[in-house]
C-alpha positions in Angstrom: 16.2 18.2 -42.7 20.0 19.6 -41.5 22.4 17.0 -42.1 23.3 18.4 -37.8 19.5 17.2 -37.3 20.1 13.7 -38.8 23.2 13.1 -36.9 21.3 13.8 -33.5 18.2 11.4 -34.4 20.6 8.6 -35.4 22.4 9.2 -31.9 19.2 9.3 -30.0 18.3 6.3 -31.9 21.4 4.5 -31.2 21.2 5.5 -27.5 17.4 4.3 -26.7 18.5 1.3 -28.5 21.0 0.6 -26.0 19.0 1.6 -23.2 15.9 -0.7 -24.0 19.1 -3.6 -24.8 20.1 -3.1 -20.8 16.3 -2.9 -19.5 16.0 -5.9 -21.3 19.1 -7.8 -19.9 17.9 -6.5 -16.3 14.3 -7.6 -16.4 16.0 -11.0 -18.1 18.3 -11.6 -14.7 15.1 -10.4 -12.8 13.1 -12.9 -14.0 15.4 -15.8 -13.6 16.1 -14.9 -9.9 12.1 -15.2 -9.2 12.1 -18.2 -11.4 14.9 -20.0 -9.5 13.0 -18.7 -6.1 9.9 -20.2 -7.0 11.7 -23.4 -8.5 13.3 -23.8 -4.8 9.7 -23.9 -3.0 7.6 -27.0 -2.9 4.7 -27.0 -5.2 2.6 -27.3 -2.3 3.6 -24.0 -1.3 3.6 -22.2 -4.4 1.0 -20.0 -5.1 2.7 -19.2 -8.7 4.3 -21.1 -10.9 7.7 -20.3 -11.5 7.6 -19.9 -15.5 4.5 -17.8 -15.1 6.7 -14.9 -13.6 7.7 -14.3 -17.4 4.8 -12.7 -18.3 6.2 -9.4 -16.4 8.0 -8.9 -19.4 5.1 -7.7 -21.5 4.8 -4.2 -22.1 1.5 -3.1 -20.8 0.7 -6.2 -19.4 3.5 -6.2 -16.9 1.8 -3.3 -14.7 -1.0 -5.6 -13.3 1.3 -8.9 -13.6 3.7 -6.6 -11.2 1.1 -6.8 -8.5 0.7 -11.1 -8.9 4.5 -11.3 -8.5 4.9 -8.7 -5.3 2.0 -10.5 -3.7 2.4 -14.3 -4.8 6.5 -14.5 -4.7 7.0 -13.6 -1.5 3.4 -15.4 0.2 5.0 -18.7 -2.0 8.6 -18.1 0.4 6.6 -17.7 3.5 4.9 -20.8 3.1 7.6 -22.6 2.1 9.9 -21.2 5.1 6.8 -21.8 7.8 6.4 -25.4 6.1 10.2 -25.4 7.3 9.9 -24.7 10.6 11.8 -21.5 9.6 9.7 -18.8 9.3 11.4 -15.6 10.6 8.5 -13.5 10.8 8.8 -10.7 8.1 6.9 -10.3 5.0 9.2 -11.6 2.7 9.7 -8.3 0.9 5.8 -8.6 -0.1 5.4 -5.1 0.9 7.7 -3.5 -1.2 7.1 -5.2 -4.4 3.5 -4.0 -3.3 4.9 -0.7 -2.7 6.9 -1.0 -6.5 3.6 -2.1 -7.9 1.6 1.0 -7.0 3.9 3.5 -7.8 4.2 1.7 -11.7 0.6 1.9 -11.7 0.5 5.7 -11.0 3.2 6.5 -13.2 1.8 5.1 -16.4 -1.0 7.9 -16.3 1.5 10.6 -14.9 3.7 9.3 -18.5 0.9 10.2 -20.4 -0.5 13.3 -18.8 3.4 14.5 -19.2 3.4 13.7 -22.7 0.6 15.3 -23.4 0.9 18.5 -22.0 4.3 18.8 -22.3 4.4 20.3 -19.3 8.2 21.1 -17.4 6.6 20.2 -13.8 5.7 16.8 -14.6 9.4 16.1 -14.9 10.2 17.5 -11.6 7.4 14.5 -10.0 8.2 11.7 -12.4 11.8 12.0 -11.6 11.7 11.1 -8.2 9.2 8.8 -8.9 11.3 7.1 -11.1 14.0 6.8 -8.5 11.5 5.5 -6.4 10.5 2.9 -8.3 13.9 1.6 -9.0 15.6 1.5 -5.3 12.2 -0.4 -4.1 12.8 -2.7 -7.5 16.4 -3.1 -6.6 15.4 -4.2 -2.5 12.6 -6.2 -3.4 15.1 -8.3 -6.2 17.9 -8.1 -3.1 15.3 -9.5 -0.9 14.0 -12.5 -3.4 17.2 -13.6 -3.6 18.4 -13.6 0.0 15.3 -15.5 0.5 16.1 -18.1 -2.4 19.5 -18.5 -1.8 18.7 -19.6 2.1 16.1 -22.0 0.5 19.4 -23.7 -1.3 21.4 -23.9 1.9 20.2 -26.8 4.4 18.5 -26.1 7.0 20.3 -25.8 10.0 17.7 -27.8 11.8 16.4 -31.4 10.7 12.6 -31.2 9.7 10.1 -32.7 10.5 10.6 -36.8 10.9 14.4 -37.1 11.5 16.0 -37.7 14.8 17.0 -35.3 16.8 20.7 -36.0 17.9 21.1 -35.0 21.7 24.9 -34.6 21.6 25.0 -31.7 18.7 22.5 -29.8 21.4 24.5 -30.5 24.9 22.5 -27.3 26.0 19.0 -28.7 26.1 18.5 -31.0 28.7 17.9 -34.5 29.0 14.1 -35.2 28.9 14.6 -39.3 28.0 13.3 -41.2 31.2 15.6 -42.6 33.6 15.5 -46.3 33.6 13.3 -48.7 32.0 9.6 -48.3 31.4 7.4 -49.3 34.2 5.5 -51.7 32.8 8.8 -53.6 31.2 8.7 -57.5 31.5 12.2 -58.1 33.1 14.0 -61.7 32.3 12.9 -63.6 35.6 8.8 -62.6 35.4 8.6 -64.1 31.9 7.5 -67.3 33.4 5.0 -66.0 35.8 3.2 -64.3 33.6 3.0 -66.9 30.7 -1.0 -68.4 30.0 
């Protein structure tokens, strides 16, 4: 071996070292923002539990995990926002983690049929595949977060229980009845209708 070639293996080396060290860091601040969403929704509404969202992190593992969290996270937000009286209607970013999932799924065999034929073209697809795969990543982590951080704010609304103060809402309008009840006992019939 050229002492050239061992130069450029200990600098490819070096430089997948540091690219797995920054994966890793992402998938870690990931993680914790799916965590802290699930840790923010009643475990009533979960369909996941929040530490279970770690095992994405395994290597193989984390292709089929990828589809629990797309599906479960944002179903676990909806119930908890419609449990709220605050559901807004939208998917809760289910459909592109979905979206995420699928394309991981098809590029693990695309990987290996590239690396096996060693074929130029396969480049040319995984590339924008790849690019894919990471802007849906970044919306569907945007998304999860949005979602969790509106979970941490109070809701603008009392729920379910509390009274409902008239004066903060001058624009509905007054449905209390006007006087008393009808069948109220007023101070002189007390006597008359004693037994």
């Amino acid at each position: 071996m050229r002492p050239n070639e061992g130069a450029f293996l200990a600098g490819m080396l070096g430089f997948m070292c540091v690219v797995v060290a920054i994966a890793l860091v992402i998938a870690i601040f990931y993680f914790l923002t799916l965590q802290k969403a699930l840790n923010r929704v009643s475990r009533r509404n979960r369909l996941m539990e929040p530490g279970l969202v770690w095992l994405g992190i395994i290597p193989v593992f984390s292709v089929i995990w990828s589809f629990f969290i797309a599906t479960r996270v944002p179903d676990s937000l909806r119930n908890e926002f419609r449990d709220q009286g605050r559901d807004d209607g939208t998917d809760y970013g289910r459909g592109i983690g979905l979206a995420n999932a699928i394309i991981g799924a098809i590029s693990v065999p695309l990987q290996v049929i590239s690396n096996v034929s060693r074929d130029a073209a396969f480049g040319f697809v995984m590339f924008p595949v790849g690019l894919a795969s990471l802007v849906l990543f970044i919306i569907f982590w945007v998304k999860i977060a949005g979602y969790s951080s509106k979970l941490a704010a109070p809701a603008p609304y009392p729920r379910g229980g509390e009274e409902f103060d008239d004066e903060e809402h001058d624009d509905y309008p007054d449905r209390r009845p006007r006087g008393g009840p009808s069948d109220a006992i007023r101070p002189d019939d007390r006597d008359r209708y004693e037994r």
